[in-house]
C-alpha positions as CSV (number, residue, x, y, z in Angstrom):
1,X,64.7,109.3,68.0
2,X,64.9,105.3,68.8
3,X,66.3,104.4,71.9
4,X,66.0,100.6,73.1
5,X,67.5,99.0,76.4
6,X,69.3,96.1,75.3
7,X,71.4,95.1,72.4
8,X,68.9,92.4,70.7
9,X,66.2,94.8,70.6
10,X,68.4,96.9,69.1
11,X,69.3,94.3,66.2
12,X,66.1,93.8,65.4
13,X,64.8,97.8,65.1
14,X,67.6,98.2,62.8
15,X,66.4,95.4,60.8
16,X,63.5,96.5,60.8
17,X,63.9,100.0,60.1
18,X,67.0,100.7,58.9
19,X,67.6,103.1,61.6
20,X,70.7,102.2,64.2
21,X,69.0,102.8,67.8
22,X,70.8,104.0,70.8
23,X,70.7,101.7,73.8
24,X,70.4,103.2,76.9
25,X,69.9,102.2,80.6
26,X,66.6,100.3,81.6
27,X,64.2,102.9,82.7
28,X,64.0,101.3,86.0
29,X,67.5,101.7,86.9
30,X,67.0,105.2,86.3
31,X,65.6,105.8,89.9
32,X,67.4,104.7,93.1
33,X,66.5,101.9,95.6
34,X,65.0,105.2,98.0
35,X,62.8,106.3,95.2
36,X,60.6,103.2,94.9
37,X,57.1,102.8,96.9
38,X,57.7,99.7,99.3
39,X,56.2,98.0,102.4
40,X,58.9,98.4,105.2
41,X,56.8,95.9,107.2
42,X,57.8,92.8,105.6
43,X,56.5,90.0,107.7
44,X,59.0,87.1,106.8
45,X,62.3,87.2,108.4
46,X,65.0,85.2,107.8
47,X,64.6,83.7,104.1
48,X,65.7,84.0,100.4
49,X,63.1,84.6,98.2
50,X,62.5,82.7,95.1
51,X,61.1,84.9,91.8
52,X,60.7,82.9,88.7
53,X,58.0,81.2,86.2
54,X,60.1,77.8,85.9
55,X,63.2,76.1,88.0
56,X,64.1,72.9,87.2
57,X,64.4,70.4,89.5
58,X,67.9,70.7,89.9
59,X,67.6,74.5,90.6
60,X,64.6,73.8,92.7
61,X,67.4,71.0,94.9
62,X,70.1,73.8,95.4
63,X,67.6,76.2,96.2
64,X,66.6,74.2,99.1
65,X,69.7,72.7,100.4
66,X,71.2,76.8,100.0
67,X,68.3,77.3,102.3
68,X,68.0,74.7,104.6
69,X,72.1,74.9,105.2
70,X,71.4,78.4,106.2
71,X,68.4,78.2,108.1
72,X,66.7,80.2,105.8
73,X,62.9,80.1,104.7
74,X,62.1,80.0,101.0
75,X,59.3,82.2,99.9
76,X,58.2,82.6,96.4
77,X,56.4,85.8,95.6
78,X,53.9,86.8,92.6
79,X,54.5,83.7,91.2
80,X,53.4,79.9,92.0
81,X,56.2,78.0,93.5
82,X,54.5,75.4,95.3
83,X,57.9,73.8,96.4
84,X,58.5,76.4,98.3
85,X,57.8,77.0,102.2
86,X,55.6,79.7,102.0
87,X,53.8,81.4,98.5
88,X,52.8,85.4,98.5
89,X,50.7,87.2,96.4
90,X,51.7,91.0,96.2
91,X,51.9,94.6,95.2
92,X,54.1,95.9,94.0
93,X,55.2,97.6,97.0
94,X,55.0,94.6,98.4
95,X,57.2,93.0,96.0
96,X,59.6,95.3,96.3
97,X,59.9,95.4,100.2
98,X,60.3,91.4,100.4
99,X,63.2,91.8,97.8
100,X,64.7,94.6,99.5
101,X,64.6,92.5,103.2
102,X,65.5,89.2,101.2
103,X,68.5,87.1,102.7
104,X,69.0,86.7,98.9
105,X,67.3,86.6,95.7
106,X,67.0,83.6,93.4
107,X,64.9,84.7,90.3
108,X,64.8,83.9,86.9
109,X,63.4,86.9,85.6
110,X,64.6,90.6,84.3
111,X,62.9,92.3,87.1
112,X,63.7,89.6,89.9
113,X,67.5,90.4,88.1
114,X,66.9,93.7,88.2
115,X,65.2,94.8,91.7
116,X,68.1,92.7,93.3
117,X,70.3,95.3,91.9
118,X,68.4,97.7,92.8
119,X,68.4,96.9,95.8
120,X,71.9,95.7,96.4
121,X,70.9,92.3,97.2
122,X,73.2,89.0,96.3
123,X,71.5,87.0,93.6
124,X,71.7,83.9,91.8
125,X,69.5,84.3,88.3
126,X,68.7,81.7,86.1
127,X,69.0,83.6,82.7
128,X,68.9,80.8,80.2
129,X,68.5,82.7,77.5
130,X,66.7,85.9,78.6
131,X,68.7,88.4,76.1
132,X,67.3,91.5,78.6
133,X,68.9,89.9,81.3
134,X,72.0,88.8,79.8
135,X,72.5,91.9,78.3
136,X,71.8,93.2,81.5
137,X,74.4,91.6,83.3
138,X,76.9,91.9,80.4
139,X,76.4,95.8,80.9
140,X,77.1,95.3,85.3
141,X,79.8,92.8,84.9
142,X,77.9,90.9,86.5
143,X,77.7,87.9,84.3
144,X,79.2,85.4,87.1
145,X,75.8,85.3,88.6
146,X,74.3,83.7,86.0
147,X,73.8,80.3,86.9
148,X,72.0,78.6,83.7
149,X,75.3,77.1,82.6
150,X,76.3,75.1,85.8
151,X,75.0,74.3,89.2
152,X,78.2,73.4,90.5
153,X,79.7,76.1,92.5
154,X,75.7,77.3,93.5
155,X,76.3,77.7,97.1
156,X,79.8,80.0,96.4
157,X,77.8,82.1,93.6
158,X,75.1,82.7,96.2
159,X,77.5,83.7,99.3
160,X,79.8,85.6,97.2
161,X,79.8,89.2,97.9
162,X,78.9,91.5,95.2
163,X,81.3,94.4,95.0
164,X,78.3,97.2,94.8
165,X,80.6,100.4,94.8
166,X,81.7,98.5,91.1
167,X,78.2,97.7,90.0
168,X,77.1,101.4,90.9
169,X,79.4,103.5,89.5
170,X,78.8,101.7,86.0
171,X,75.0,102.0,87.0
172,X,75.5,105.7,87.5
173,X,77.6,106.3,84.3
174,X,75.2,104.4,82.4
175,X,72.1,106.3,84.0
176,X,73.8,110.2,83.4
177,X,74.3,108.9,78.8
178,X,70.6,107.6,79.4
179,X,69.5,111.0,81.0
180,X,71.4,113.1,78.7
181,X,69.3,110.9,75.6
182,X,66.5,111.6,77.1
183,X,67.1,115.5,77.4
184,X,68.4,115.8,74.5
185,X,65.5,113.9,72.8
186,X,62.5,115.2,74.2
187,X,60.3,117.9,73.1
């Protein structure tokens, strides 16, 4: 048994192998938000938090104005952002305790993507072209927050309320096929 997490991956197995994998849920959507290990003693208040390798410096400029327009701190976490106000290094619980107290996210990775839905957080991600994430997103519906294409309704994106009842109960059909793969594929 072959089972993959996103579509491209799956492509190239097949190719590889000749075999057709299944595509299931990530495995970290598999647990809920109450189920991860995080620091509840965040010390920042009051700021987005900014999780990615490269922004250009157009998506560095929104950033800041988003922030400065709403009084908010930028902190970059894990990851060198030197642009930013203030840079952490971290655990992972760690990590996942600033995301979870974040104003909002603004990442441009798969797990920045995906810890902010874990954690029911608004997000702006800078996909490019990150198949995981797309495919990610594709899966949620939530392909609006990708803002690789354009930068010019930035400040809507990031204030627009995500509709998380939605998002769940597609993460909670996706999670009981994943389960029921796993089950019926383990020995």
């Amino acid at each position: 048994a072959i089972a993959v997490r996103d579509q491209h991956t799956a492509d190239m197995v097949y190719e590889i192998t000749g075999v057709l994998p299944q595509v299931v849920l990530d495995p970290t959507l598999l647990l809920d938000s109450n189920e991860y290990p995080i620091v509840e003693n965040v010390k920042e208040r009051n700021y987005v938090l900014v999780y990615g390798y490269s922004f250009s410096e157009k998506e560095r400029q929104v950033i800041q104005q988003y922030a400065t327009k709403n009084n908010l701190r930028t902190v970059s976490i894990g990851l060198l952002n030197s642009w930013c106000d203030k840079n952490i290094a971290a655990t992972v619980e760690e990590f996942l305790g600033y995301v979870s107290k974040a104003h909002c996210v603004f990442t441009s990775t798969f797990h920045g993507t995906i810890f902010s839905i874990i954690f029911q957080k608004q997000f702006v991600t800078f996909a490019r072209n990150n198949y995981k994430v797309l495919d990610l997103l594709e899966k949620l519906e939530l392909l609006d927050r990708n803002a690789s294409k354009t930068l010019e309704n930035f400040d809507r994106l990031a204030d627009d309320c995500i509709n998380y009842a939605v998002v769940n109960e597609k993460i909670r059909k996706l999670r009981e096929c994943a389960n029921l793969y796993l089950t019926n594929n383990s020995k």
